[in-house]
PLY file of the C-alpha trace (Angstrom):
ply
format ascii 1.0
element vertex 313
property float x
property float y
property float z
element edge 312
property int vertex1
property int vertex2
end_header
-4.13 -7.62 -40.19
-4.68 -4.56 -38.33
-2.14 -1.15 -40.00
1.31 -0.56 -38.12
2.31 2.84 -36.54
5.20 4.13 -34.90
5.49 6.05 -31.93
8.06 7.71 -30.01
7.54 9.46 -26.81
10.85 12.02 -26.66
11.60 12.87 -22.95
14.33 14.82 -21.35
15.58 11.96 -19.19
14.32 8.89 -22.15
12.97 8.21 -25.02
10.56 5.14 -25.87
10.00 3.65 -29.18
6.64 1.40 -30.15
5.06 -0.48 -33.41
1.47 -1.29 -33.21
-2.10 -0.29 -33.70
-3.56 0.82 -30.79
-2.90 0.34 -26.44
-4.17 -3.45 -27.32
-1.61 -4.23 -30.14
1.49 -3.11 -29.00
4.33 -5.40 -31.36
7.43 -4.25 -29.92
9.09 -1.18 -27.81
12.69 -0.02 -26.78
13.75 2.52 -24.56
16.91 4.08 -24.37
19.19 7.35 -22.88
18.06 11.13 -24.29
21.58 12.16 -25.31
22.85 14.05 -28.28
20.16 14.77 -30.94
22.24 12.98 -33.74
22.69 9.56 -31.56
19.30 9.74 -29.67
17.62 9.92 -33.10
19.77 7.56 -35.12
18.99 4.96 -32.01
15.15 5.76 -32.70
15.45 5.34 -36.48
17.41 2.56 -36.23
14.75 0.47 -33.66
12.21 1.09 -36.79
13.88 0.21 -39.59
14.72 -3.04 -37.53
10.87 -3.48 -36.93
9.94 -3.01 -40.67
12.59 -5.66 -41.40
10.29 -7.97 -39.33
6.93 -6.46 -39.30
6.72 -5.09 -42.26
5.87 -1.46 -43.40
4.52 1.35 -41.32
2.16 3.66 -42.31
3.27 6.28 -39.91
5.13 7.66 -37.44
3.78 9.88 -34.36
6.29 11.85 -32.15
5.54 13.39 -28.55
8.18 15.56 -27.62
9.59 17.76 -24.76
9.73 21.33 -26.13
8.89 24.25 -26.82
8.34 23.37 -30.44
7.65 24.82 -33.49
4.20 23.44 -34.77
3.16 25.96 -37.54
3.38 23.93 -40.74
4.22 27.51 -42.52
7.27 28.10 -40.90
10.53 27.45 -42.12
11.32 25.59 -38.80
7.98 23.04 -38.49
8.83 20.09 -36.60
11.54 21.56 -34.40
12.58 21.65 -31.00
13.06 25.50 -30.40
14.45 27.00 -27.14
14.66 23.99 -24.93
16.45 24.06 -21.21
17.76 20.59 -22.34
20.98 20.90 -23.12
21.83 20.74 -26.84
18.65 20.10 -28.53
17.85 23.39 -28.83
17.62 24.42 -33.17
17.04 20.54 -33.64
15.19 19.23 -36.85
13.71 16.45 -35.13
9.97 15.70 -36.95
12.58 16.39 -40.18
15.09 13.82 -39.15
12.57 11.23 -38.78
10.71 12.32 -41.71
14.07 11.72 -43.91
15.51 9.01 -42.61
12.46 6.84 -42.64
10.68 8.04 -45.66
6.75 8.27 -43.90
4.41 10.87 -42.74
5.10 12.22 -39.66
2.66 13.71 -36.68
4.15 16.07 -34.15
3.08 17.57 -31.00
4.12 18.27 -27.66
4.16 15.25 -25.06
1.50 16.95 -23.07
-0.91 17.25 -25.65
-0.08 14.02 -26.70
-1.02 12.64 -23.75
-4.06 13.96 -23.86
-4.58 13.26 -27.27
-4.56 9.49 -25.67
-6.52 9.66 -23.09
-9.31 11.20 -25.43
-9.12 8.30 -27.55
-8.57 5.29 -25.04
-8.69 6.61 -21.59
-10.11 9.41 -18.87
-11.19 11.97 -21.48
-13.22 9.89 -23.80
-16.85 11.72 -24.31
-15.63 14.83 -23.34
-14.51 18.06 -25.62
-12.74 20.27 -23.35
-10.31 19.45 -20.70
-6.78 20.00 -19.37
-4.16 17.14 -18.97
-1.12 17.96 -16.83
2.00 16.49 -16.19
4.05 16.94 -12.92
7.64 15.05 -13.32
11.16 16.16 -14.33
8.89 19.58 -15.65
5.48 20.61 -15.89
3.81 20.93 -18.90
0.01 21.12 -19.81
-1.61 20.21 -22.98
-5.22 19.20 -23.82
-8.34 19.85 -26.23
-11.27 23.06 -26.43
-14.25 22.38 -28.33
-12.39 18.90 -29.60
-9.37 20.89 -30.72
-6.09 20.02 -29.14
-4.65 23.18 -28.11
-2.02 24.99 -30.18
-2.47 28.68 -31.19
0.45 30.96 -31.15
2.85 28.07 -30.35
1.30 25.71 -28.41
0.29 26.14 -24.19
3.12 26.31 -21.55
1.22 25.95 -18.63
4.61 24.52 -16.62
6.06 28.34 -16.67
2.77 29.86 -15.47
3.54 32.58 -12.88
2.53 32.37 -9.57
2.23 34.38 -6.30
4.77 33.69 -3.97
4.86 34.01 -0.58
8.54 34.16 0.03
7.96 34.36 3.88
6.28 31.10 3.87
8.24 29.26 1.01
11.88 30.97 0.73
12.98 28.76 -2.13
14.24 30.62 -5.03
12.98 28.62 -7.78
14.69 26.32 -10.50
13.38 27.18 -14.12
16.54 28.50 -15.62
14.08 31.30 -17.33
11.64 32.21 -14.98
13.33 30.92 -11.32
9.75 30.91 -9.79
7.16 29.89 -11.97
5.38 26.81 -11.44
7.59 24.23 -12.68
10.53 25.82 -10.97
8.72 25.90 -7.59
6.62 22.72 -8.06
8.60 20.10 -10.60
10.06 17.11 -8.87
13.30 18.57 -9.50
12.13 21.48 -7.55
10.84 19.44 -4.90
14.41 17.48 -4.44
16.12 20.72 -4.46
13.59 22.55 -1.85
13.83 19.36 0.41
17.04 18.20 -0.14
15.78 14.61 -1.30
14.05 13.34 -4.06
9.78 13.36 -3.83
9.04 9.64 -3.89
11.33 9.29 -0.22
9.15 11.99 1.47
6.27 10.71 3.50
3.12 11.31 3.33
2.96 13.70 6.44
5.87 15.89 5.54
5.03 19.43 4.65
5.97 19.72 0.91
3.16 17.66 0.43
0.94 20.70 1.22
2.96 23.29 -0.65
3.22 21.06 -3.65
-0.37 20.93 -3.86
-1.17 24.51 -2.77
1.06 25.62 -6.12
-0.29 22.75 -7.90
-3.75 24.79 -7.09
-3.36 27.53 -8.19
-1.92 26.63 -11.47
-5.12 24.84 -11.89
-7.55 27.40 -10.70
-6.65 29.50 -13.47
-7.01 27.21 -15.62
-10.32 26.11 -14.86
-11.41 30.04 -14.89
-9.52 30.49 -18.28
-11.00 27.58 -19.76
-13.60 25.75 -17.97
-12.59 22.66 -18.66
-14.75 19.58 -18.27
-12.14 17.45 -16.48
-8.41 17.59 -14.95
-6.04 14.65 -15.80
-2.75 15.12 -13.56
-0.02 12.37 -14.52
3.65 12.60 -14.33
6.03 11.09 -11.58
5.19 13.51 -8.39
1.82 12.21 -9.13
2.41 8.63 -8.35
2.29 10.03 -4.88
-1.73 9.49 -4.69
-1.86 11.44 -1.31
-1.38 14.38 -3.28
-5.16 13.88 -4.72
-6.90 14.94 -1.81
-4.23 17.34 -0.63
-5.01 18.75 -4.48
-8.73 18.86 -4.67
-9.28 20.42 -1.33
-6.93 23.27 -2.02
-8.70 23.43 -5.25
-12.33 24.17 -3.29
-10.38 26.34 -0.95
-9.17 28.54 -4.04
-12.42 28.91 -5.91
-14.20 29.94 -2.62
-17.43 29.04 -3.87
-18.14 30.70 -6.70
-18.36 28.23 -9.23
-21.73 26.12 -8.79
-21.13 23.11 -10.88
-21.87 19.83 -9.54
-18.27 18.16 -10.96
-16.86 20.86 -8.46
-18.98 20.97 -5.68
-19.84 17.19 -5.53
-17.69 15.30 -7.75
-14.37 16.80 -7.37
-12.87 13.13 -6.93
-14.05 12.26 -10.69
-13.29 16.19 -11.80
-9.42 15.75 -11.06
-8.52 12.60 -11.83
-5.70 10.56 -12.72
-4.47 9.16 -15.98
-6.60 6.07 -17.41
-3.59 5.32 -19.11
-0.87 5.86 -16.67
2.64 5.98 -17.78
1.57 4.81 -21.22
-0.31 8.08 -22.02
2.60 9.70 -23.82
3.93 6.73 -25.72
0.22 5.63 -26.87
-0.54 9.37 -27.97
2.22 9.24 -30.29
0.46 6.07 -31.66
-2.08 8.24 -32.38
-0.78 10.93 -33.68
0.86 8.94 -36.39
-2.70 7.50 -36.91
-3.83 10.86 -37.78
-1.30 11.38 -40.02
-1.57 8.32 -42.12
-2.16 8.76 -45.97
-5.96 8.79 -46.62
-4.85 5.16 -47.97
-4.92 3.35 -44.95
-7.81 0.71 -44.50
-10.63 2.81 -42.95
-10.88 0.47 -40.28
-7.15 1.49 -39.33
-8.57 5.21 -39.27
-12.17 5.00 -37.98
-10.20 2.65 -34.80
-8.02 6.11 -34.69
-11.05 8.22 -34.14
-12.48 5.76 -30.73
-13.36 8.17 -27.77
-13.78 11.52 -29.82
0 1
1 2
2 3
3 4
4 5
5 6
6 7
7 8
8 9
9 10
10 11
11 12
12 13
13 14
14 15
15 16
16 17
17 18
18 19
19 20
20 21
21 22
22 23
23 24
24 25
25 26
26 27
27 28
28 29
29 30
30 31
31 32
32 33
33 34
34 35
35 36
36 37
37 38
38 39
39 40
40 41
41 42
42 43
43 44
44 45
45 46
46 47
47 48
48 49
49 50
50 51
51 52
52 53
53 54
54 55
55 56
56 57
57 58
58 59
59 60
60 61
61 62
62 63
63 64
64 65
65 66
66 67
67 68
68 69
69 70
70 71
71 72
72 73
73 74
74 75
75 76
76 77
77 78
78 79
79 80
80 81
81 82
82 83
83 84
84 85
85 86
86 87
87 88
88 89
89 90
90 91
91 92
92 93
93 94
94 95
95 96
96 97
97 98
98 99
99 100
100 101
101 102
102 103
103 104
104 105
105 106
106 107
107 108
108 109
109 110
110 111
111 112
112 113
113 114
114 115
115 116
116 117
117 118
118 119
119 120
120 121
121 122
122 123
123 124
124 125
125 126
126 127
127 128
128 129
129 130
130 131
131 132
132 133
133 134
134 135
135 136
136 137
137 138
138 139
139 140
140 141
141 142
142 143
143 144
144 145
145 146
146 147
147 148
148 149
149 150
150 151
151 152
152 153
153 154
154 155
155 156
156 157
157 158
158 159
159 160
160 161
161 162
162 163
163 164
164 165
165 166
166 167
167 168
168 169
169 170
170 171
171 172
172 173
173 174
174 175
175 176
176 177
177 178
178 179
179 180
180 181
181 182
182 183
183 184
184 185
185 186
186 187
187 188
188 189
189 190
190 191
191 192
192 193
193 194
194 195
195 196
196 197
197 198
198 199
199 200
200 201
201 202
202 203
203 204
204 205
205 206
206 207
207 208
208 209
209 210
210 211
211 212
212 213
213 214
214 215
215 216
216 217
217 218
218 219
219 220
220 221
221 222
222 223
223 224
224 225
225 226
226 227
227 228
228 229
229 230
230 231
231 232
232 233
233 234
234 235
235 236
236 237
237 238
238 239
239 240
240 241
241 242
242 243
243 244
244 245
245 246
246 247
247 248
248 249
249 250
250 251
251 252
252 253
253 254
254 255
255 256
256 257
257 258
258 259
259 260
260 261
261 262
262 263
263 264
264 265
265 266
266 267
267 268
268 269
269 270
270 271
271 272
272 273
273 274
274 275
275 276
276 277
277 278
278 279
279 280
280 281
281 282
282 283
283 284
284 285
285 286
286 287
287 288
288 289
289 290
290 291
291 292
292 293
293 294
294 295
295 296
296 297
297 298
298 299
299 300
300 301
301 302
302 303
303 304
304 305
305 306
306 307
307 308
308 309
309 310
310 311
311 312
């Protein structure tokens, strides 16, 4: 019998809970309201200590989480949620919480790098060692691995609150982020979007101009990135990219940006394989969070629970 992990992806809006081993062997899942810290978390502990009843016992637990976060396992304040725009979880214990209340090993990271933590294993980043994964939804964030290292450092990347020019001529809007007003998740977030356009993104049609803007910022936030860290691929999930129009609008604005100086092939002739989609689609976050807690399993665990851990790197 394959080794059980936990996983829960922690959004603004939801979280989701799963038990299993891997995207095949998913046992059970629950989803439920982000609310207070104290009830949001007692609702996740509670859906585990419900499935060890049944299942038995986990080895794990993996969390994804909106941040920022604190990440350095030196500091007094590893494993929480630090100066969040979501409204009372900033100063929250949360990796702790978890840690406590179920008694296991816990693996944190941000839902961004999470999600590409997945995708290296199971989906559109397997073989590859450096690459970017996006996400474009309630926020922006950007996560992802160089030289097979998922990207922390200081803190860990905020490429959401990237600054941007802005042409306030051509795009007047002031901006949402309630730090930065303009950077790219307060210009380009579907949030942003609603507010720009006065309705949300999924009831604007394909023609309508925010389809342009969105990927002309989308762009340029990208550009740098591939300049910064020449990364060999571009995942872009999230909610405002279940609009697959945006794809081409995206890629063409990308070649338009880079004017030609970068001769690779995967820009010059394979741009549709270079910026892709997640393999994994919504799942990315929630199965990353499988993963981490793979990683963080006791060296205990039946190697073929581990070695299955390590598929895709």
């Amino acid at each position: 019998m394959n080794t059980l992990f936990g996983g829960i992806e922690a959004g603004g809006t939801k979280f989701v809970c799963i038990l299993g081993s891997g995207p095949d062997d998913v046992r059970a899942e629950a989803r439920f309201p982000t609310t207070i810290p104290e009830e949001t978390i007692q609702q996740a502990v509670g859906f585990f200590r419900r499935q060890q009843a049944e299942h038995g016992e986990l080895a794990a637990i993996g969390i994804a989480s909106f941040g920022p976060l604190d990440l350095d396992r030196d500091s007094l304040t590893y494993g929480f949620i630090t100066s969040t725009p979501k409204p009372g979880w900033s100063n929250t214990d949360f990796a702790g919480a978890i840690r406590r209340a179920l008694s296991l090993p816990v693996g944190f990271d941000t839902d961004v790098n999470t999600a590409a933590l997945a995708e290296w294993r199971w989906g559109a980043a397997r073989g590859l060692d450096t690459f970017i994964y996006l996400t474009i939804g309630t926020g922006i964030g950007g996560g992802g691995m160089v030289n097979g290292h998922l990207m922390h450092g200081l803190i860990h990347p905020e490429m959401g609150h990237l600054r941007l020019p802005h042409d306030r001529q051509a795009d007047p809007f002031a901006g949402i982020c309630p730090f930065h007003g303009d950077c790219l998740e307060g210009l380009a977030s579907g949030p942003a979007i609603e507010r720009r356009w006065g309705q949300p993104a999924e009831t604007l049609p394909p023609e309508h101009p925010a389809w342009a803007l969105e990927a002309h910022y989308l762009a340029l936030g990208v550009v740098n990135w591939i300049y910064t860290l020449s990364p060999q691929r571009i995942i872009l999930g999230g909610g405002v990219m279940q609009q697959a129009h945006l794809f081409p609008f995206i890629r063409q604005e990308i070649q338009t940006l880079l004017g030609g100086y970068l001769h690779s092939p995967a820009i010059l002739e394979h741009m549709d394989v270079y910026i892709v989609p997640p393999a994994l689609g919504k799942r990315a976050g929630v199965l990353g969070a499988l993963a981490l807690a793979m990683d963080a399993a006791p060296p205990s665990v039946p190697p073929f629970s581990r070695s299955s851990a390590k598929m895709g790197g």
